[in-house]
Biopython code that builds the backbone (N, CA, C, O; Angstrom):
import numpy as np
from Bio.PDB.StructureBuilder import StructureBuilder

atoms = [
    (1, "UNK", "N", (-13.715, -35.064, 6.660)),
    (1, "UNK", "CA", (-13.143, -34.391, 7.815)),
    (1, "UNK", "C", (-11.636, -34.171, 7.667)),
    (1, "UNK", "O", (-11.073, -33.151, 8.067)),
    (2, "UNK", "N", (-11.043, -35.154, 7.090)),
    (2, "UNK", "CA", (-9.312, -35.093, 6.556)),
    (2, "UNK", "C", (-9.280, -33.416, 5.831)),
    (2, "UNK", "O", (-8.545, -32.455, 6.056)),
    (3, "UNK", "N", (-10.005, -33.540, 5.238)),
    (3, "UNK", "CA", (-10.198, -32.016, 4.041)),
    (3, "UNK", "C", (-10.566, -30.422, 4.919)),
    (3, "UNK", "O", (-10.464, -29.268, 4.500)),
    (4, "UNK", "N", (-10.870, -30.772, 5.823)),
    (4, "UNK", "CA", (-11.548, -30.017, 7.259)),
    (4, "UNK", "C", (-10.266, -29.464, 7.872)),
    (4, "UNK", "O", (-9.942, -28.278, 7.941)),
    (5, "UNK", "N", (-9.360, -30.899, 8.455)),
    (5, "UNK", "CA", (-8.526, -30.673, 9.245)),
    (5, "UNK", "C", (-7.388, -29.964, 8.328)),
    (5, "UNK", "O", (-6.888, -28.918, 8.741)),
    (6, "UNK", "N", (-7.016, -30.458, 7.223)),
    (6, "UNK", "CA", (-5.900, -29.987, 6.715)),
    (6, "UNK", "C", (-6.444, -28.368, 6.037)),
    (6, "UNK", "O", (-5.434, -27.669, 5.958)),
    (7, "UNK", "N", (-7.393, -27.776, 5.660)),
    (7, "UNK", "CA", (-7.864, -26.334, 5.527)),
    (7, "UNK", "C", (-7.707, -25.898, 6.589)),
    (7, "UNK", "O", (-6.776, -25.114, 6.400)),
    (8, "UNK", "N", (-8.041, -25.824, 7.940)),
    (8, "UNK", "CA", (-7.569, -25.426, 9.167)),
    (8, "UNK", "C", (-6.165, -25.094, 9.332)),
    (8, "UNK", "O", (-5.780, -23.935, 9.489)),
    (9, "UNK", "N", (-5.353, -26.163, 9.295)),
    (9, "UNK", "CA", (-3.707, -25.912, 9.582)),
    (9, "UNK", "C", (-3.376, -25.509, 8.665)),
    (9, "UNK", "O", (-2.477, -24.758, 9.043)),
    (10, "UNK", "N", (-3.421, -25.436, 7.731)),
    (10, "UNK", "CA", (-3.042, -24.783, 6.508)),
    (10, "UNK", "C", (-3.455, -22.947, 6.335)),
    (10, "UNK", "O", (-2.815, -22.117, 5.690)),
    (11, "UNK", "N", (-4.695, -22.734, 7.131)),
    (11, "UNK", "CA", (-4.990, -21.532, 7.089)),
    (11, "UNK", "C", (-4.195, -21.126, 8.377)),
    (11, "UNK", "O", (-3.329, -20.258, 8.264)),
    (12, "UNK", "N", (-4.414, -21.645, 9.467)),
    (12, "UNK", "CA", (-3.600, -21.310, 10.230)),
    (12, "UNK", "C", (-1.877, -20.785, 10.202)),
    (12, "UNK", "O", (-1.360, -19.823, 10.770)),
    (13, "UNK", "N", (-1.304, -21.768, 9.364)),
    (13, "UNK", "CA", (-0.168, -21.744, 9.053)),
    (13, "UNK", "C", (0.154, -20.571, 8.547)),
    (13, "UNK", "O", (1.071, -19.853, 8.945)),
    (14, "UNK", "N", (-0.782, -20.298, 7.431)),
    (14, "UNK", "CA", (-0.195, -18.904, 6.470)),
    (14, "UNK", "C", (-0.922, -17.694, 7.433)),
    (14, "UNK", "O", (-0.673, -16.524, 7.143)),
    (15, "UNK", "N", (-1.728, -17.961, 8.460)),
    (15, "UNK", "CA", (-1.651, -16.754, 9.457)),
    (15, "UNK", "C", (-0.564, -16.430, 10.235)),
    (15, "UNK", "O", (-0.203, -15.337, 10.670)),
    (16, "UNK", "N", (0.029, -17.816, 10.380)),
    (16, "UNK", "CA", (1.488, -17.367, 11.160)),
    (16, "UNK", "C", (2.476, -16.606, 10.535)),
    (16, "UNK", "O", (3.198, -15.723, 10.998)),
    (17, "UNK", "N", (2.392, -17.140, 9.271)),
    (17, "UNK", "CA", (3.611, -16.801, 8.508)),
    (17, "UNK", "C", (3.311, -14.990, 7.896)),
    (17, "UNK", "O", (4.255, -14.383, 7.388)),
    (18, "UNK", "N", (2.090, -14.400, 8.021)),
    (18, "UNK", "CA", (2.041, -13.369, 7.588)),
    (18, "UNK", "C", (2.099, -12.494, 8.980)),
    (18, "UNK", "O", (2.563, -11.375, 8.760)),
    (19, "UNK", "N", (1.809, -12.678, 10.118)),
    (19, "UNK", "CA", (1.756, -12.130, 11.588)),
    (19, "UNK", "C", (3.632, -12.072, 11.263)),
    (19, "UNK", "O", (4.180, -11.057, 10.831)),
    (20, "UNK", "N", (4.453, -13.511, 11.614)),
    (20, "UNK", "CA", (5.968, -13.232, 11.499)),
    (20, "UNK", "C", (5.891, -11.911, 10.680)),
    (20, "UNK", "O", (6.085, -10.822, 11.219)),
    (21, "UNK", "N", (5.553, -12.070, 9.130)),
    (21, "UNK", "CA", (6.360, -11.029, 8.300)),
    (21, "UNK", "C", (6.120, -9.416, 9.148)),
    (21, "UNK", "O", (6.821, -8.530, 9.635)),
    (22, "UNK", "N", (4.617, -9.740, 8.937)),
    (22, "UNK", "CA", (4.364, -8.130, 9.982)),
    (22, "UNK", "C", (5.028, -7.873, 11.252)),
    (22, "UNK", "O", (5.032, -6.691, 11.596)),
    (23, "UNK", "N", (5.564, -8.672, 11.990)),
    (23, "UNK", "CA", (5.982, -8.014, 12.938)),
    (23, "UNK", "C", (7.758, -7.632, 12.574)),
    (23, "UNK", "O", (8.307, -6.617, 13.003)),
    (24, "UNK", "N", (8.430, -8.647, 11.737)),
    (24, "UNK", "CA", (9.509, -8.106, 11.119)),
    (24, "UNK", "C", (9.471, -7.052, 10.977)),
    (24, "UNK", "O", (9.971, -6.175, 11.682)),
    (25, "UNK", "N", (8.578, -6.913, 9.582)),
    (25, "UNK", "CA", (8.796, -5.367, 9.210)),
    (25, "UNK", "C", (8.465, -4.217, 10.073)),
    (25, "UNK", "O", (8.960, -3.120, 9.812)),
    (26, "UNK", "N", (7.764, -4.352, 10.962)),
    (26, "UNK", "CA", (7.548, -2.753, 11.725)),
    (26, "UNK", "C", (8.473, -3.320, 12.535)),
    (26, "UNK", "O", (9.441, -3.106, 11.805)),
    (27, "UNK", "N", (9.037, -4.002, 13.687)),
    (27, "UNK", "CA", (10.138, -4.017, 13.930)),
    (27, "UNK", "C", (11.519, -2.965, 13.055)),
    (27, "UNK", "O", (12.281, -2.091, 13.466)),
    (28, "UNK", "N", (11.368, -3.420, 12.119)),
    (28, "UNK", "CA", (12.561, -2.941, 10.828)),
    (28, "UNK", "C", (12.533, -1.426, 10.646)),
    (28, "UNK", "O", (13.494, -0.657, 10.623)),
    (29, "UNK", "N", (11.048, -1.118, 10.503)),
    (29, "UNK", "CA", (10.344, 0.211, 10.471)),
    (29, "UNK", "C", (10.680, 0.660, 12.209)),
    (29, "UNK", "O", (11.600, 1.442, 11.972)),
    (30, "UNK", "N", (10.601, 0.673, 13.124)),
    (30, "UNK", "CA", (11.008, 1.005, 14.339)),
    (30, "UNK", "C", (11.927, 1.197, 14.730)),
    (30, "UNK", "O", (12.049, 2.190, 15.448)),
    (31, "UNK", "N", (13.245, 0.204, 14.420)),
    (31, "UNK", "CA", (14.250, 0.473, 14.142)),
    (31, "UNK", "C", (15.151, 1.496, 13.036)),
    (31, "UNK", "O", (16.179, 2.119, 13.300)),
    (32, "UNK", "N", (14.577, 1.457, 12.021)),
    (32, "UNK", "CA", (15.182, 2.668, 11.184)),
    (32, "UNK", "C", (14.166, 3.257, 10.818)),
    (32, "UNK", "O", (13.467, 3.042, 9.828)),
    (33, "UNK", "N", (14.002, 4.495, 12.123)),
    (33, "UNK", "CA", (12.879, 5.592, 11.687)),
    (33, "UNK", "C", (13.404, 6.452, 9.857)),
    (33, "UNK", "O", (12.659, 6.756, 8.925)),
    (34, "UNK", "N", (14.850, 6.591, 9.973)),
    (34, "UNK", "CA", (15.308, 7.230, 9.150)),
    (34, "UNK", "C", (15.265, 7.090, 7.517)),
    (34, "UNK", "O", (15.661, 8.034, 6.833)),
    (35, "UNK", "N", (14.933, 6.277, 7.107)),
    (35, "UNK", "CA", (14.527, 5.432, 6.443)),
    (35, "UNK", "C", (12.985, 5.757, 5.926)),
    (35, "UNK", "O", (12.800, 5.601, 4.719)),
    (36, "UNK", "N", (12.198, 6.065, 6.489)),
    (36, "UNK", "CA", (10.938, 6.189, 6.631)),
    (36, "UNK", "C", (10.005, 7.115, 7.246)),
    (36, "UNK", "O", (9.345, 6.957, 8.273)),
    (37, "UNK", "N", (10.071, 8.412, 6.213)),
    (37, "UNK", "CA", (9.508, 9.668, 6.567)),
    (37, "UNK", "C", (7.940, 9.693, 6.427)),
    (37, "UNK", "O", (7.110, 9.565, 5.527)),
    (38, "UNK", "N", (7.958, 9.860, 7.418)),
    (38, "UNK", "CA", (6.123, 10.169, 8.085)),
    (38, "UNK", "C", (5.590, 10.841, 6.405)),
    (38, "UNK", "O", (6.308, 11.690, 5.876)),
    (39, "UNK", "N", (4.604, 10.472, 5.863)),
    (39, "UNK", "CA", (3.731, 11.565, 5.388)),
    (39, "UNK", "C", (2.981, 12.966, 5.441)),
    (39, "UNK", "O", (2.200, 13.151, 6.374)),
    (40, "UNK", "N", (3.093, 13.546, 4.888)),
    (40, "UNK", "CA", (2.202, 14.455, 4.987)),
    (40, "UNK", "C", (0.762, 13.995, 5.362)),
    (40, "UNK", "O", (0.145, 13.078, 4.820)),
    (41, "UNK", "N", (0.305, 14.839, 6.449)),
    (41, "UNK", "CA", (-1.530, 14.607, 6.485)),
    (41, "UNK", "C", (-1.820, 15.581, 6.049)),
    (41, "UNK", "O", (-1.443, 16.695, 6.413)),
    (42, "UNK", "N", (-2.966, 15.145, 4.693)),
    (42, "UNK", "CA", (-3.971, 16.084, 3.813)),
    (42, "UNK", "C", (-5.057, 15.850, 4.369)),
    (42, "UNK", "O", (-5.279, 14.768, 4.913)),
    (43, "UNK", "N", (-5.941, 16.855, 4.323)),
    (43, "UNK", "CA", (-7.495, 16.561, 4.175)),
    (43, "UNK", "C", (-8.173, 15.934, 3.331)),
    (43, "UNK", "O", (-7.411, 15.779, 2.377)),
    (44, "UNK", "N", (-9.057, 15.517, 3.118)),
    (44, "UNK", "CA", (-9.944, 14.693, 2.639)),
    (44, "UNK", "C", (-10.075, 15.086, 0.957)),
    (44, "UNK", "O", (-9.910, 14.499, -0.113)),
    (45, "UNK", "N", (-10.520, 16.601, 1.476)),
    (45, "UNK", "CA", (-11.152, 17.728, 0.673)),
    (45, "UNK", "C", (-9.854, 18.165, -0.337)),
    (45, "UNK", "O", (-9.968, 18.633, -1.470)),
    (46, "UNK", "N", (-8.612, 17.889, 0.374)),
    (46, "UNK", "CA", (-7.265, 17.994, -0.961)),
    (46, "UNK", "C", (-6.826, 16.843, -1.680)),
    (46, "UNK", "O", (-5.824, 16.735, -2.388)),
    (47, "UNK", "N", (-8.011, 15.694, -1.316)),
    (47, "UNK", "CA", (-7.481, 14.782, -1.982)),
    (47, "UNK", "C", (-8.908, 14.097, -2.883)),
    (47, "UNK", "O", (-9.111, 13.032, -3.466)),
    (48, "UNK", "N", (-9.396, 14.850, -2.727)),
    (48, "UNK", "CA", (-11.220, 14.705, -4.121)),
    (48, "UNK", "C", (-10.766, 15.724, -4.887)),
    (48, "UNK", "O", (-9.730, 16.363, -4.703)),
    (49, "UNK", "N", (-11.507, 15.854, -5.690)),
    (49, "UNK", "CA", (-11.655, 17.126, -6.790)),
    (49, "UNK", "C", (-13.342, 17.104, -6.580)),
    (49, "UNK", "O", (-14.207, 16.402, -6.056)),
    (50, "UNK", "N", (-13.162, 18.736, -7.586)),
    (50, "UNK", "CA", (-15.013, 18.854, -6.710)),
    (50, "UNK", "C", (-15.948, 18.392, -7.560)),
    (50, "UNK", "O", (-15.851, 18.693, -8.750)),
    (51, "UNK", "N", (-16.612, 17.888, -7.277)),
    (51, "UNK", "CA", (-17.827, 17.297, -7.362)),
    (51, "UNK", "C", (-18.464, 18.324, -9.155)),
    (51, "UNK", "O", (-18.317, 19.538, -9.291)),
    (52, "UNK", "N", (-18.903, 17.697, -9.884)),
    (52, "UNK", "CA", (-19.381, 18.578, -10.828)),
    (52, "UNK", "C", (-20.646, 17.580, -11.722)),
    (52, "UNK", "O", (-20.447, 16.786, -12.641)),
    (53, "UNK", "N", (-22.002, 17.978, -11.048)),
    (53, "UNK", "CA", (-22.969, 17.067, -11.821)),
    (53, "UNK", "C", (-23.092, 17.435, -13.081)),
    (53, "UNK", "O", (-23.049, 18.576, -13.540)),
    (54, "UNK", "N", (-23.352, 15.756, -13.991)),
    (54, "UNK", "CA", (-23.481, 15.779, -15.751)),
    (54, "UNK", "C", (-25.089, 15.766, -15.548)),
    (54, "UNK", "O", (-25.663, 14.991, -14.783)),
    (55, "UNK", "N", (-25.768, 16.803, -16.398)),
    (55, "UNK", "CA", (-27.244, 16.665, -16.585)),
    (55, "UNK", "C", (-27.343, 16.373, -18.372)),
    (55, "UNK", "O", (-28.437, 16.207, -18.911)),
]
sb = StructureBuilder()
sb.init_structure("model")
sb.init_model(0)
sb.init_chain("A")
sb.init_seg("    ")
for serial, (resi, resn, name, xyz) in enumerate(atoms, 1):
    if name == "N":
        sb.init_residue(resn, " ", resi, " ")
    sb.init_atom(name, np.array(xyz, "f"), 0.0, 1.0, " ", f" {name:<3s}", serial, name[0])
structure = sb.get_structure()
């Protein structure tokens, strides 16, 4: 159960610590839109090539 409890807080722990980082960074990202230009949205269809069956 020692092995139980300490996998628990330990997973827990590095959930905290990755929630902190994420909210840093979009914070950071929110703050300097400028910094960080939106993408282009492609379609699906500009981002496959077409399909070509091997017989």
């Amino acid at each position: 159960t020692v092995g139980w409890f300490a996998g628990y807080y330990l997973t827990k722990r590095t959930e905290y610590i990755h929630a902190k980082l994420d909210r840093e960074l979009l914070e950071y990202v929110r703050h300097h839109p400028e910094d960080f230009n939106k993408a282009e949205r492609r379609r699906i269809g500009e981002l496959l090539e077409d399909f070509q069956p091997v017989r």
